[in-house]
C-alpha beads as a LAMMPS data file, in Angstrom:
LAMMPS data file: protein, C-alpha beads

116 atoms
115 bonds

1 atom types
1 bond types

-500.0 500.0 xlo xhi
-500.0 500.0 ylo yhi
-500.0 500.0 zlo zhi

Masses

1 110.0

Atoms # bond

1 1 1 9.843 -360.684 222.240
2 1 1 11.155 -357.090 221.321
3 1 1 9.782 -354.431 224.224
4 1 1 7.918 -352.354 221.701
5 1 1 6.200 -355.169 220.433
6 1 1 5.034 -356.073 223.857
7 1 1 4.062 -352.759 225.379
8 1 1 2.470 -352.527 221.687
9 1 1 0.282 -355.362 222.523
10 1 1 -0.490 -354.376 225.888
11 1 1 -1.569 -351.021 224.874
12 1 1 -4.125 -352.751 221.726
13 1 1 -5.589 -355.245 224.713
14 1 1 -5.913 -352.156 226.739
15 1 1 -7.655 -350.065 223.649
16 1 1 -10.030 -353.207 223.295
17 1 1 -10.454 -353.627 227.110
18 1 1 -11.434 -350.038 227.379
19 1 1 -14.029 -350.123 224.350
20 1 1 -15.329 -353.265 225.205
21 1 1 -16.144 -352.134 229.329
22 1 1 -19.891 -351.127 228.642
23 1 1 -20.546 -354.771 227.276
24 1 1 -19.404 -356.254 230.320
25 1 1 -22.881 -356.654 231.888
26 1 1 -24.741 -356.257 228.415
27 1 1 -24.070 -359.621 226.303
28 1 1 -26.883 -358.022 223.817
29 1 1 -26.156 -354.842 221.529
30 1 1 -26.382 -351.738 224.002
31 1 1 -27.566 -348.757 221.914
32 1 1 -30.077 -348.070 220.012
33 1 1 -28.370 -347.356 217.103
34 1 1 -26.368 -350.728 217.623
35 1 1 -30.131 -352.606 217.096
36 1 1 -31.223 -350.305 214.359
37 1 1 -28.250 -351.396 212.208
38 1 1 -28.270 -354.716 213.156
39 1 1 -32.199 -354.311 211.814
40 1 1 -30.912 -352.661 208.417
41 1 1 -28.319 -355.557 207.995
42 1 1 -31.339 -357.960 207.955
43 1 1 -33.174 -356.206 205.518
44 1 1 -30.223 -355.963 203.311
45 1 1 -30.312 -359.858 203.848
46 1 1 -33.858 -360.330 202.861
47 1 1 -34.759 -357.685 200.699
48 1 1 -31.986 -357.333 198.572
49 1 1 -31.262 -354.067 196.033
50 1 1 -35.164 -353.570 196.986
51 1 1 -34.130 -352.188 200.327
52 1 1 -32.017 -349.235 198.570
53 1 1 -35.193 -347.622 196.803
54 1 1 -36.642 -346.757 199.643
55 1 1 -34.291 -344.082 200.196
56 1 1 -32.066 -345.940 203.111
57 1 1 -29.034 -344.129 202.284
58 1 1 -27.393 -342.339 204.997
59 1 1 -25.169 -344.791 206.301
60 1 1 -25.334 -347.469 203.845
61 1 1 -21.157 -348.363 203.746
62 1 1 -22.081 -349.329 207.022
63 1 1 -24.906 -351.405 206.858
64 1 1 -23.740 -352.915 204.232
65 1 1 -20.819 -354.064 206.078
66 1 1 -22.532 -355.352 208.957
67 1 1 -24.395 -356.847 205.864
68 1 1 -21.504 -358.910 204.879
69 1 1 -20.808 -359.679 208.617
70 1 1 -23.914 -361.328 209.094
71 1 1 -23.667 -363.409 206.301
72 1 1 -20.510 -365.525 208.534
73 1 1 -21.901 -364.640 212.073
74 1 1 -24.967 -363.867 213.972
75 1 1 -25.047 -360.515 214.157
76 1 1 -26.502 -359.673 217.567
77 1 1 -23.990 -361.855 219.128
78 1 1 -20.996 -360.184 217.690
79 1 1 -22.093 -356.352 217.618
80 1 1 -20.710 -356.294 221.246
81 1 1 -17.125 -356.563 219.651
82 1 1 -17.486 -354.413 216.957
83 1 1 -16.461 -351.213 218.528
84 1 1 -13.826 -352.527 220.016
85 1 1 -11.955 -354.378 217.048
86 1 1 -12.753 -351.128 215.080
87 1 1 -11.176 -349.250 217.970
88 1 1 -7.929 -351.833 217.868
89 1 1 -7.750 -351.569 214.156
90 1 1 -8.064 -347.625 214.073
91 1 1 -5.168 -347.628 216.635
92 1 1 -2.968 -350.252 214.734
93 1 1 -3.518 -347.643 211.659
94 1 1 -2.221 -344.771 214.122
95 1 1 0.647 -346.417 215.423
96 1 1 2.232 -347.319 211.671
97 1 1 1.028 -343.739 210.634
98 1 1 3.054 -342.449 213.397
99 1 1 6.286 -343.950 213.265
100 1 1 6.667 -344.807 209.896
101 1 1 7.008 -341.054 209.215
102 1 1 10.027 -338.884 210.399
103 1 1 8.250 -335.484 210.841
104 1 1 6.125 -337.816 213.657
105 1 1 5.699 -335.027 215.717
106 1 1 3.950 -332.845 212.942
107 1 1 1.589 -335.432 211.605
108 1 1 0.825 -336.007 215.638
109 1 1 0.012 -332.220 215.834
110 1 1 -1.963 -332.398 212.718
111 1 1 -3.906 -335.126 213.559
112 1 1 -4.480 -333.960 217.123
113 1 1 -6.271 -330.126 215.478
114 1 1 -8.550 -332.421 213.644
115 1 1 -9.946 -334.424 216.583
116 1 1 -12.594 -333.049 218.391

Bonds

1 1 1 2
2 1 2 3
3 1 3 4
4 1 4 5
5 1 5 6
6 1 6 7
7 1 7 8
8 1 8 9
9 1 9 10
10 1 10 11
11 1 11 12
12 1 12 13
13 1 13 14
14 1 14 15
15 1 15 16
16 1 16 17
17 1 17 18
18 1 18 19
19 1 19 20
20 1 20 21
21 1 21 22
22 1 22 23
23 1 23 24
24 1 24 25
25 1 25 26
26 1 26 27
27 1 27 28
28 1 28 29
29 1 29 30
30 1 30 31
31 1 31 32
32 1 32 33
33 1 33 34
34 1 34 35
35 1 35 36
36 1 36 37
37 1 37 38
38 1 38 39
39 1 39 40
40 1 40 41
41 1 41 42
42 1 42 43
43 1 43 44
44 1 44 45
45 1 45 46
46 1 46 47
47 1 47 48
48 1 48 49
49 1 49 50
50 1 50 51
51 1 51 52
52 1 52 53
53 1 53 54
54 1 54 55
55 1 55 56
56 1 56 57
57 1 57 58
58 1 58 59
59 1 59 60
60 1 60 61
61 1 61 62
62 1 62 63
63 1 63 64
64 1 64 65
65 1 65 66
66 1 66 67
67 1 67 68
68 1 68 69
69 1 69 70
70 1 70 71
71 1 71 72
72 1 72 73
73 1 73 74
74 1 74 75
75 1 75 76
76 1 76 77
77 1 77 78
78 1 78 79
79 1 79 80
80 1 80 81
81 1 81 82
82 1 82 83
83 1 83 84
84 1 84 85
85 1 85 86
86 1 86 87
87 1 87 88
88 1 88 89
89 1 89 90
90 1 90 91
91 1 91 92
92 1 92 93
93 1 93 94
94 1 94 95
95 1 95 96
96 1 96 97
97 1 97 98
98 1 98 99
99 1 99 100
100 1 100 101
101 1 101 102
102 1 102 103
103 1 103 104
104 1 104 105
105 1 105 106
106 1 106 107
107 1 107 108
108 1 108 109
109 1 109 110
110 1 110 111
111 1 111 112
112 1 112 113
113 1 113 114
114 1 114 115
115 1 115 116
């Protein structure tokens, strides 16, 4: 295996490692927030289009896609790994964003201004 790809690899396991760490003693969702969309997914589930008249539309992408996750897995189970594949996919997305492009060091600068 090609060096990049390996340090590539090691770096995503260490990205996931790093975002999973506060689940290592909680098996359960951790947050608050983690439970109240895991609540919202499961009235998605049981109320249907019902759910979206009562005015439940602040972060409805996401509930709706821990929606669609539920549907395949139980959802309380697998919230603990949701931050962290989102975390590996967000930094798969940055590392083909940054070297596919050859003014890398501009788009680096541009995207490091917007962070917070």
């Amino acid at each position: 295996m090609d060096k990049k790809k390996l340090l590539f690899l090691f770096a995503l396991a260490f990205v996931f490692l790093i975002v999973y760490s506060p689940h290592f003693m909680h098996t359960y969702p951790f947050h608050f927030d983690e439970w109240d969309h895991a609540s919202k997914a499961v009235k998605i589930h049981e109320q249907g289009l019902k759910y979206f008249s009562h005015g439940h539309l602040v972060e409805i992408g996401f509930d709706l896609i821990l929606w669609f996750i539920s549907l395949f897995f139980n959802l309380v189970k697998i919230y603990q790994f949701l931050p962290a594949i989102n975390a590996v996919i967000i930094a798969v997305i940055l590392f083909y964003f940054f070297t596919s492009f050859r003014c890398c060091v501009i788009w680096y600068c541009m995207f490091m201004f917007y962070c917070p």
